[in-house]
C-alpha positions in Angstrom: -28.2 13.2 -17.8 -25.6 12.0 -15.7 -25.1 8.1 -15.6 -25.6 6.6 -12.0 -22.4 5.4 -11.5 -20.4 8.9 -12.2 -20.5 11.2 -8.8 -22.9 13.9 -8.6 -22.6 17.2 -11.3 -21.3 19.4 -8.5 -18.3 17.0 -8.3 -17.8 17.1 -12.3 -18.1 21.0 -12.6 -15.6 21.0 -9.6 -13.3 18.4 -11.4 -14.2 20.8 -15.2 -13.9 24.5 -13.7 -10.3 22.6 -12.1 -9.3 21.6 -15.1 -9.6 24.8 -17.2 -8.3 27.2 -15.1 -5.6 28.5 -16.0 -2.2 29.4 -14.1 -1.5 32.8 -15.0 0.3 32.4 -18.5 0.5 28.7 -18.4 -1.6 26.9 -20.2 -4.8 25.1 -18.4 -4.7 21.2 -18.0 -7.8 20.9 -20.1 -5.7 22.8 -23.3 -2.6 21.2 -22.5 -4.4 17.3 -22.8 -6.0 18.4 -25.9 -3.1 20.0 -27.4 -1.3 16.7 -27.2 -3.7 14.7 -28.7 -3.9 17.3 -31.6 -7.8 17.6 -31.0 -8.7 20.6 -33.3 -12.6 20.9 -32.4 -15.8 20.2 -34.1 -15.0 18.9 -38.0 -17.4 21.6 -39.1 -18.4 24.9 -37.2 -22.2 24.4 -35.3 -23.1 27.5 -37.6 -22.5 25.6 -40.9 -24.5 22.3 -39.9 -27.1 24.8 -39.0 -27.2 27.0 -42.1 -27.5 23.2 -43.6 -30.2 21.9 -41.9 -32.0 25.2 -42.4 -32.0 25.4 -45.7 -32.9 22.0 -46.7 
């Protein structure tokens, strides 16, 4: 759910698909901003927090 002050989901899948397309070798805008904020992803992998909750 969108909240009602953001524009409309067409606008933010524009704005998204925009942002990680990339230039032919160059990175995409989306990997470049995360790159410089060192983000590194998820902490643990979805599959291990699933085998956890699984087999609890």
């Amino acid at each position: 759910m969108i909240p009602s002050d953001y524009p409309s989901s067409s606008v933010i899948y524009y704005y998204y698909a925009q942002w990680k397309e990339r230039k032919g070798k160059k990175p995409s805008l989306l990997e470049q901003c995360l790159k410089k904020i060192s983000w590194r992803g998820p902490r643990r992998p979805w599959e291990e927090r699933a085998d956890e909750l699984l087999h609890s």
